[in-house]
Backbone as a ProteinNet text record, in pm:
[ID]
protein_1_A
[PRIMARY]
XXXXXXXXXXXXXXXXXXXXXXXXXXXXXXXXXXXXXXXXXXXXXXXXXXXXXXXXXXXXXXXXXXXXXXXXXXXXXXXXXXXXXXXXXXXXXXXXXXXXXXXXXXXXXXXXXXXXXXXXXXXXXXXXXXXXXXXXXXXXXXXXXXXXXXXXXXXXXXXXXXXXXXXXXXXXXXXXXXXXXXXXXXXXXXXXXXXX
[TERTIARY]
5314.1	5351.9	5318.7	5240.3	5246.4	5325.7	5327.1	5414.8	5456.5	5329.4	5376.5	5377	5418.6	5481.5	5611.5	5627.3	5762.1	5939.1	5869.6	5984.5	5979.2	5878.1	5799.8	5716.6	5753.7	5769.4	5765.4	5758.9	5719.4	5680	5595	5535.6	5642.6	5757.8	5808.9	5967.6	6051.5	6206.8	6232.8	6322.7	6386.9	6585.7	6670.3	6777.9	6795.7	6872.9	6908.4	7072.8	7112.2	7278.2	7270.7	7330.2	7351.5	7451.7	7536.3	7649.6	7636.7	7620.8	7601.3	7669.1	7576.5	7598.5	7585.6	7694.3	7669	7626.9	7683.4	7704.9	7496.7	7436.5	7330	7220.5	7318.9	7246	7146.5	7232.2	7122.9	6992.8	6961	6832.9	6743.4	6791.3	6706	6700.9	6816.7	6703.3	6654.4	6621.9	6540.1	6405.4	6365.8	6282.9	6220.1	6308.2	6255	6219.4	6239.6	6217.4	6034.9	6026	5908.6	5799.3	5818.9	5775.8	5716.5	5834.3	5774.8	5912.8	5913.5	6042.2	6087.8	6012.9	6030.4	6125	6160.2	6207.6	6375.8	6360.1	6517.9	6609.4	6699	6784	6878.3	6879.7	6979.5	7110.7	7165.4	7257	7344.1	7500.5	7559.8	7637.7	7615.7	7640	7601	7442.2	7347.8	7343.3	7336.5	7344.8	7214.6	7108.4	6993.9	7006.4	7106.3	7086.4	7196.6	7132.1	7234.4	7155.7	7228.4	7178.9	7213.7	7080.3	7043.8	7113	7186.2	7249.7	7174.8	7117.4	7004.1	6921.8	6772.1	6733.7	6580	6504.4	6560.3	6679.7	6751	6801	6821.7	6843.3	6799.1	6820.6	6727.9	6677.5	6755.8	6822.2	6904.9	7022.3	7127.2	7189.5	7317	7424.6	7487.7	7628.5	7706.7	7837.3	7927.8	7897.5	7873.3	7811.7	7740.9	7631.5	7713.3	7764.7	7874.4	7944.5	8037.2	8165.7	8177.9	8061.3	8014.8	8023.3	7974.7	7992.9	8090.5	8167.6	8254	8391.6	8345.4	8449	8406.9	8291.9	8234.7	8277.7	8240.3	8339.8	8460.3	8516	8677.4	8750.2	8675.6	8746.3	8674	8604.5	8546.7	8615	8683.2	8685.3	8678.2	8689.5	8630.5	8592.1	8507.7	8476.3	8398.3	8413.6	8370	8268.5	8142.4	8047.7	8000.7	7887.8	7812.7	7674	7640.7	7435.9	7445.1	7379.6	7323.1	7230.7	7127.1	6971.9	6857.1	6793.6	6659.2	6597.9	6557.8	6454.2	6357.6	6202.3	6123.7	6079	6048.9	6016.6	5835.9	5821.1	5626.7	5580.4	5628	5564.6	5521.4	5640.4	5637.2	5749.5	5826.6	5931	6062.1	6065.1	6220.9	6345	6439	6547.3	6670.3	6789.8	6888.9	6997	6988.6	7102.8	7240.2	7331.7	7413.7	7499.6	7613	7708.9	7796.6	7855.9	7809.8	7727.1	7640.3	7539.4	7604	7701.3	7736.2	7800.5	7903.4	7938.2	7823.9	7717.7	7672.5	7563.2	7556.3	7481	7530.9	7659.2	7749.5	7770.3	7793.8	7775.8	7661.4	7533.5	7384.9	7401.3	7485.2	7486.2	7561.6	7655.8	7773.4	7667	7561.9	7541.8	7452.7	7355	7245.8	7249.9	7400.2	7453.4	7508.4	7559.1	7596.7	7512.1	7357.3	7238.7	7112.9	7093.2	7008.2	6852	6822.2	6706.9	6643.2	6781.7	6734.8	6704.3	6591.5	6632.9	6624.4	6642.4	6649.9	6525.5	6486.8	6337.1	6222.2	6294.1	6210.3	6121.6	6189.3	6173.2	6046.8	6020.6	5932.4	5949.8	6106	6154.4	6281.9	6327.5	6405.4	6536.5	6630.7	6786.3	6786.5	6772	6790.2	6811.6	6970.2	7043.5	7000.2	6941.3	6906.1	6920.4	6934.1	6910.8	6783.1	6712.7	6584.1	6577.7	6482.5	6494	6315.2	6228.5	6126.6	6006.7	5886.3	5811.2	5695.3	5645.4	5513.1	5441.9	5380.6	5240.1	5181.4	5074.1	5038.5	5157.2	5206.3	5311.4	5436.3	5477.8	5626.9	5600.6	5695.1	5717	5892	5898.2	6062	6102.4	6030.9	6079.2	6130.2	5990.7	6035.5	6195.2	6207.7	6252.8	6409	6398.2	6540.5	6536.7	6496.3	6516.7	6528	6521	6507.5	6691.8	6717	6886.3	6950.2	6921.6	7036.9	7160.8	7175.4	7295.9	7362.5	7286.6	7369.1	7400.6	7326.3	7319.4	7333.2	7440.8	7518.2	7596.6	7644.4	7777.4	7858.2	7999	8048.1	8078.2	8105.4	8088.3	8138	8193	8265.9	8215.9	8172.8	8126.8	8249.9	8278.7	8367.7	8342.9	8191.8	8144.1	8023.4	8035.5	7925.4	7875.1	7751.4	7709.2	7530.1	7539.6	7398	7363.9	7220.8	7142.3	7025.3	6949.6	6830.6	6748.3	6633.2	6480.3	6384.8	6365.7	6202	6201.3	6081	6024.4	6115	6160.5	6224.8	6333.8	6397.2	6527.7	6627.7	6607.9	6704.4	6842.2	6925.2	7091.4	7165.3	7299.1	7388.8	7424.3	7403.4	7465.7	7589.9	7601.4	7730.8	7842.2	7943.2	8011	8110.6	8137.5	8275.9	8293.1	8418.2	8533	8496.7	8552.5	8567.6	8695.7	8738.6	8927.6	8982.4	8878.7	8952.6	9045.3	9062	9147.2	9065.6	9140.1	9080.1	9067.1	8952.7	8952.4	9026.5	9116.8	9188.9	9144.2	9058.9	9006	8820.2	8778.2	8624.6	8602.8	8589.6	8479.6	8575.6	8594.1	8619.5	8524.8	8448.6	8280.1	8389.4	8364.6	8345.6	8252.8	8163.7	8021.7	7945.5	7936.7	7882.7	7746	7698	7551.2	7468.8	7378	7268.5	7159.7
12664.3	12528.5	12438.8	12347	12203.4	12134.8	12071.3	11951.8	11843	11833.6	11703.7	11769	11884.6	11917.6	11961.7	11985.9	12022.3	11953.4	11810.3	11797.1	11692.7	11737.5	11681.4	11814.7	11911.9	12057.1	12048.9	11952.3	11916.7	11797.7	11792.9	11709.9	11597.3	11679	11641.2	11654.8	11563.2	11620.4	11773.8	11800.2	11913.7	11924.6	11965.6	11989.4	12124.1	12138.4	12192	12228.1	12359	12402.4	12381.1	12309.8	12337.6	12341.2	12346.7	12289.5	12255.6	12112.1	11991.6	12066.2	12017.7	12026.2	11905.2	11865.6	11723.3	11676.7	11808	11817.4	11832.3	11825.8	11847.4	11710.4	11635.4	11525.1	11426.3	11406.6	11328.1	11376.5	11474.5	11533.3	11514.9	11620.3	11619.5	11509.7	11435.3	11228.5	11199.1	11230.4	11193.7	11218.1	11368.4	11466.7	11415.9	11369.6	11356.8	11225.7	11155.4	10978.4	11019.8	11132.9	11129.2	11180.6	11242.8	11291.3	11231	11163.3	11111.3	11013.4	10887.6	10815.8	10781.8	10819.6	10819.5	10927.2	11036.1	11130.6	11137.8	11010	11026.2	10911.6	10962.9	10903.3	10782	10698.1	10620.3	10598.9	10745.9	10768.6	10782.8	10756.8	10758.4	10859.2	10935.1	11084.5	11179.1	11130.7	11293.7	11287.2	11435.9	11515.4	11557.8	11529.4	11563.3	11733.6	11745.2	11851.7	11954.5	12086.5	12159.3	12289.3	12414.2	12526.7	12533.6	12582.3	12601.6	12689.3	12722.8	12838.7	12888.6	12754.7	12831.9	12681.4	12707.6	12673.9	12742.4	12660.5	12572.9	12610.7	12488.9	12489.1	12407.1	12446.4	12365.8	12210.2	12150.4	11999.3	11936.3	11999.5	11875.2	12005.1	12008.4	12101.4	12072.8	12162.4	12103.4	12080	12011.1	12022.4	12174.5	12280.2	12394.6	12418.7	12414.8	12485.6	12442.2	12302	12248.1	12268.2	12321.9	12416.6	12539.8	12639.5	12733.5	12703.5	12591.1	12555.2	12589.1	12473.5	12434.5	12550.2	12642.5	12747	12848.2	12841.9	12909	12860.9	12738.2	12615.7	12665.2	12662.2	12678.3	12766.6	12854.9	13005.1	13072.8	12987.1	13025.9	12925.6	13028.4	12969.3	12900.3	12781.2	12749.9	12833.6	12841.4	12906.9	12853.6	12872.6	12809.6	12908.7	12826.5	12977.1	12853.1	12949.6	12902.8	12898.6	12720.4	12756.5	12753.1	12904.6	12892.9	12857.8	12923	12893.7	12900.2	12806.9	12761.5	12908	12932.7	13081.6	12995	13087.9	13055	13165.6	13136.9	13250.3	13251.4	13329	13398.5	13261.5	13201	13052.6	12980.3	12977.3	12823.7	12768.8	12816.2	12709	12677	12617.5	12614.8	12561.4	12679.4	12652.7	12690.2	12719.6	12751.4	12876.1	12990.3	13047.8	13057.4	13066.5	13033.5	13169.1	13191.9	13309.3	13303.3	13390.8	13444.9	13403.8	13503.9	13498.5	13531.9	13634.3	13690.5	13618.2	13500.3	13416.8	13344.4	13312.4	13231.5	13327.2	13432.1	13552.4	13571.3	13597.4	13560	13502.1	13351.8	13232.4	13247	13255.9	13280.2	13385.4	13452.5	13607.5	13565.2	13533.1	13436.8	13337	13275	13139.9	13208.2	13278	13357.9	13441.6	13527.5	13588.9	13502.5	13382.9	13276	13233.4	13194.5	13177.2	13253.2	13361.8	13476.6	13385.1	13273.5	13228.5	13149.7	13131	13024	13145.9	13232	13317.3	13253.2	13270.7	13187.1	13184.4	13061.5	13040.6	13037.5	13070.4	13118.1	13267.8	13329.7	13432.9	13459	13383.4	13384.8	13435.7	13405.2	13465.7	13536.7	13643.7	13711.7	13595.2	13649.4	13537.3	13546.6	13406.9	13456.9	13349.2	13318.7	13125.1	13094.1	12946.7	12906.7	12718.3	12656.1	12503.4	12463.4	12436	12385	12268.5	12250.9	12168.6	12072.6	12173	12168.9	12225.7	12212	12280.8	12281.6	12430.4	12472.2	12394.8	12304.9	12187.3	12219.2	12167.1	12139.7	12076.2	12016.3	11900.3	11953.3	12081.9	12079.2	12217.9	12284.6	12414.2	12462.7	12589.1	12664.5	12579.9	12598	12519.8	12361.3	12307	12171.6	12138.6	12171.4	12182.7	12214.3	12344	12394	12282.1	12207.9	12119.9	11946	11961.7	11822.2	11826.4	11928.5	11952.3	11979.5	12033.6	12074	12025.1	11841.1	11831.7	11825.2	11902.1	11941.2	12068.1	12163.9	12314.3	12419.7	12491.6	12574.8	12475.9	12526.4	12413.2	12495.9	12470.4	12511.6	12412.1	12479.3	12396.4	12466.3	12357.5	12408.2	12387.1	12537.2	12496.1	12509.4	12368.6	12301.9	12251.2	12215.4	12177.6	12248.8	12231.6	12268.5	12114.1	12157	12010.3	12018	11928.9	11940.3	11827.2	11863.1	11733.1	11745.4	11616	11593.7	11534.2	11640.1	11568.9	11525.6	11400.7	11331.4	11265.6	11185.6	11107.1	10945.3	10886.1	10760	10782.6	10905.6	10938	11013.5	11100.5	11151.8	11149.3	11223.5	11163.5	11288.9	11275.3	11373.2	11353.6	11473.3	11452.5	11509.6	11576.6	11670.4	11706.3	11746	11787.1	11856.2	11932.7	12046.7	12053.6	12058.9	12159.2	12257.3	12326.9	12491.7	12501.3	12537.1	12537.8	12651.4	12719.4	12898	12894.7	12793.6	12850.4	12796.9	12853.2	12878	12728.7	12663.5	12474.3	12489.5	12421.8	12417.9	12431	12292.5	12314.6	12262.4	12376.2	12438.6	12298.1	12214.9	12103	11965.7	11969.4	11918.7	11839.4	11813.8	11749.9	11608.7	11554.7	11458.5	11359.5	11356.8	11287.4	11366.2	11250.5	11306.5	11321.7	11395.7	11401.6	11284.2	11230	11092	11108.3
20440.3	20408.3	20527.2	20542.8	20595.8	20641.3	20779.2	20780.2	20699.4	20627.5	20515.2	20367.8	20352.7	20250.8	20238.7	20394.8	20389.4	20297.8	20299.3	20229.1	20093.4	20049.1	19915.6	19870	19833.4	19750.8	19628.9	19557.1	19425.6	19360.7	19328.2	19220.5	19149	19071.5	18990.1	19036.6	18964.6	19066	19007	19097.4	19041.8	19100.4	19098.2	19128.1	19213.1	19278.1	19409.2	19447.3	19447.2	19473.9	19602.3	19674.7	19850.3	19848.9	20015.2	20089.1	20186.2	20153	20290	20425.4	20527.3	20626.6	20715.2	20760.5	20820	20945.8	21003.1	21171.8	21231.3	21140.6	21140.1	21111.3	20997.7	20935.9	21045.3	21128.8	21220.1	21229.4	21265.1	21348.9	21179.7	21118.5	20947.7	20923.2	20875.7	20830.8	20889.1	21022.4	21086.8	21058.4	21055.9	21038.2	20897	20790.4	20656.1	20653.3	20741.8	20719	20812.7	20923.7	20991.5	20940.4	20815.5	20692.7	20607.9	20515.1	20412.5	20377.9	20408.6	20424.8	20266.8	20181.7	20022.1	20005.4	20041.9	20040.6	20119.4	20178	20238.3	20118.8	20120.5	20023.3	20057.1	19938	20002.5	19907.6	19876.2	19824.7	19947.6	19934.5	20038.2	20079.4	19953.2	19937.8	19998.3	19948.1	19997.2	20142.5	20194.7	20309.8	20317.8	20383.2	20375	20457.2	20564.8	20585	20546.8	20508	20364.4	20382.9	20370.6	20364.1	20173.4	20108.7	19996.2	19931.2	19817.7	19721.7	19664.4	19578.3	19459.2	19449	19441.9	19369.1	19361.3	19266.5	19132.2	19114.8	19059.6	18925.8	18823.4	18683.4	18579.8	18608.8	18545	18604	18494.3	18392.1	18283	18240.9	18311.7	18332.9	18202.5	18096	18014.5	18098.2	18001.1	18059.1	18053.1	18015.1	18018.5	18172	18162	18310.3	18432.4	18400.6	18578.8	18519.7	18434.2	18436.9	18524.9	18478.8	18526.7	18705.9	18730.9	18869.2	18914	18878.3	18886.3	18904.2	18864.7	18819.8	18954.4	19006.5	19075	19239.8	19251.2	19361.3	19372.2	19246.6	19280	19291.2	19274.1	19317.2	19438.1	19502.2	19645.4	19769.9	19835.1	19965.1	20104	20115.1	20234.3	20399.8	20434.2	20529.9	20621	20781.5	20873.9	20909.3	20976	20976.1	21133.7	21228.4	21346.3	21264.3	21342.8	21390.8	21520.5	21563.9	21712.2	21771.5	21710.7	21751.4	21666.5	21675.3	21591.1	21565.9	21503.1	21452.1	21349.9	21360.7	21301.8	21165.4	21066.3	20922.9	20984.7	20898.2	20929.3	20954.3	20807.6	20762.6	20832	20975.5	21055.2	20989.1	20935.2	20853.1	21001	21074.6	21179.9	21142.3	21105.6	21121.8	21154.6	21136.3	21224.4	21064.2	21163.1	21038.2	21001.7	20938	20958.9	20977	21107.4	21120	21091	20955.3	20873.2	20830.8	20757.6	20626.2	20556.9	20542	20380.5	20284.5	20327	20227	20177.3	20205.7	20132.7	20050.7	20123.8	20009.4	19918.7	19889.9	19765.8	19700.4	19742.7	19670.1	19595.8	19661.4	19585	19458.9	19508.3	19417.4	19289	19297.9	19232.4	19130.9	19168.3	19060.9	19027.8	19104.2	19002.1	18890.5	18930.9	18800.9	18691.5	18730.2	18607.8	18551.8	18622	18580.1	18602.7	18512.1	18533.7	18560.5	18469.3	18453.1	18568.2	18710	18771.7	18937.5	18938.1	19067.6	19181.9	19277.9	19434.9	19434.9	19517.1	19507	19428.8	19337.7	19177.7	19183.1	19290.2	19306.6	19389.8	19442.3	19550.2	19691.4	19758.1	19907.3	19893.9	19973.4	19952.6	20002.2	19964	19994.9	20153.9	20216.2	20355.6	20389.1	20395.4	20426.8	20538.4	20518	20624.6	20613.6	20761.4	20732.7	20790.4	20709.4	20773.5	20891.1	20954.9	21066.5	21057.3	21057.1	21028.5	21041.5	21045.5	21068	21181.4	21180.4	21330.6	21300.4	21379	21388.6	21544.5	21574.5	21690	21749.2	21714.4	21812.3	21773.8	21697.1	21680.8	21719.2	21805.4	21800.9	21793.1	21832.9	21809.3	21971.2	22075.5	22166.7	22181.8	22118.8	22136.3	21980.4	21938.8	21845.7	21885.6	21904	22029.2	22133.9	22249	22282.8	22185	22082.3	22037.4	21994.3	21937.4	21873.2	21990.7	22105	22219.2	22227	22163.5	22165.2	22061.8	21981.2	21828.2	21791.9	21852.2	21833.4	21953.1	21994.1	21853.2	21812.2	21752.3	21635.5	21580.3	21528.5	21424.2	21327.7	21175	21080.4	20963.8	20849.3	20812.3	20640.2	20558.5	20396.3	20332.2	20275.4	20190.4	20098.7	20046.9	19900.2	19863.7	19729.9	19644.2	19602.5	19610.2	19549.3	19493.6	19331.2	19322.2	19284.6	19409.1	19465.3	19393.8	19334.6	19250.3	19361.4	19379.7	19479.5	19403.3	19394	19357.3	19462.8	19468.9	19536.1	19477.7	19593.4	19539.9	19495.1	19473.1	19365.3	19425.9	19550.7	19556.2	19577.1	19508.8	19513.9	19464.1	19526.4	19404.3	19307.6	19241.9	19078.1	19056.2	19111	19120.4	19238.3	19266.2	19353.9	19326.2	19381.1	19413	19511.5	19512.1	19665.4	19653.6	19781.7	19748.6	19774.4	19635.7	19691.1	19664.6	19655.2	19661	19557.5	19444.3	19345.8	19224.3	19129.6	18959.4	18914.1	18891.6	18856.3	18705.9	18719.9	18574.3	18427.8	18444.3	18313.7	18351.7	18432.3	18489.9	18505.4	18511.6	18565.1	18609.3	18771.9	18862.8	18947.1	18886.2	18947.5	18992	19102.1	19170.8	19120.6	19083.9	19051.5	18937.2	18826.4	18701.9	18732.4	18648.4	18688	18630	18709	18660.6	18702.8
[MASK]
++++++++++++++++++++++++++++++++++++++++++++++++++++++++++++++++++++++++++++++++++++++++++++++++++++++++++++++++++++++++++++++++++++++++++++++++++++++++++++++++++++++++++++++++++++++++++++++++++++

């Protein structure tokens, strides 16, 4: 992958499970405005920077499907996890993992089994949570990169929502949101934000 594909990955929108990460947001809008400034949102919502659950996922989802969420949110726990240090994939992709991994391997495990049709990545990379930062160029490396966050990373931080975010070009925003409140959502769909 490219620097200037990095954060325009499709053609067409598609929807996206994350859990915002905020403590991060600075450096990534940054990164996505140096990109492709169509691509940063001006929802006041979206968290541009977010370690991924699942996606794809379905792009016109029912009120059924964010139940399913929803039900999934709420019987998962909040949990504080570390980013320490920038790591790079074969790709060139740079970004930071999160300690633990296994809750959010679960979480992944958790919505993929609710949605057999939607596999991580579309089944292209094995599950391996990560927050992107950006990517190997002549001018970007794991160094300069680790020095550009120094005063953001390590960190601790804390996943407390589910949330699904719609990427097009010009469009992106949340459609959805959950807590994670570690208990049973009453009657499954507690969304914060309807989907649009």
């Amino acid at each position: 992958m490219t620097a200037d594909r990095l954060y325009s990955m499709a053609p067409i929108g598609h929807s996206v499970l994350v859990v915002p990460v905020p403590e991060l947001e600075r450096f990534v809008r940054a990164r996505w405005q140096h990109y492709d400034s169509a691509w940063v949102s001006d929802d006041p919502a979206f968290v541009h920077a977010h370690i991924t659950v699942l996606a794809p996922f379905r792009a016109d989802p029912t009120a059924s499907d964010l139940a399913r969420v929803a039900e999934i949110a709420g019987t998962t726990d909040p949990f504080p996890f570390a980013l320490d240090e920038v790591d790079e994939f074969p790709n060139g992709l740079l970004h930071v993992r999160p300690d633990p991994e296994a809750p959010f391997v679960e979480l992944t495990r958790r919505l993929w089994a609710a949605f057999p049709d939607c596999p991580p990545y579309g089944g292209a990379f094995e599950v391996a949570p990560h927050l992107t930062l950006d990517q190997r160029s002549s001018s970007v490396t794991r160094a300069s990169t680790s020095a550009a966050v120094a005063d953001l990373v390590p960190t601790m931080a804390r996943a407390q929502r589910l949330e699904l975010q719609w990427y097009e070009t010009g469009r992106c925003h949340v459609r959805s949101s959950w807590p994670m409140s570690g208990q049973h959502a009453k009657d499954g769909h507690d969304a914060e934000r309807d989907v649009a």
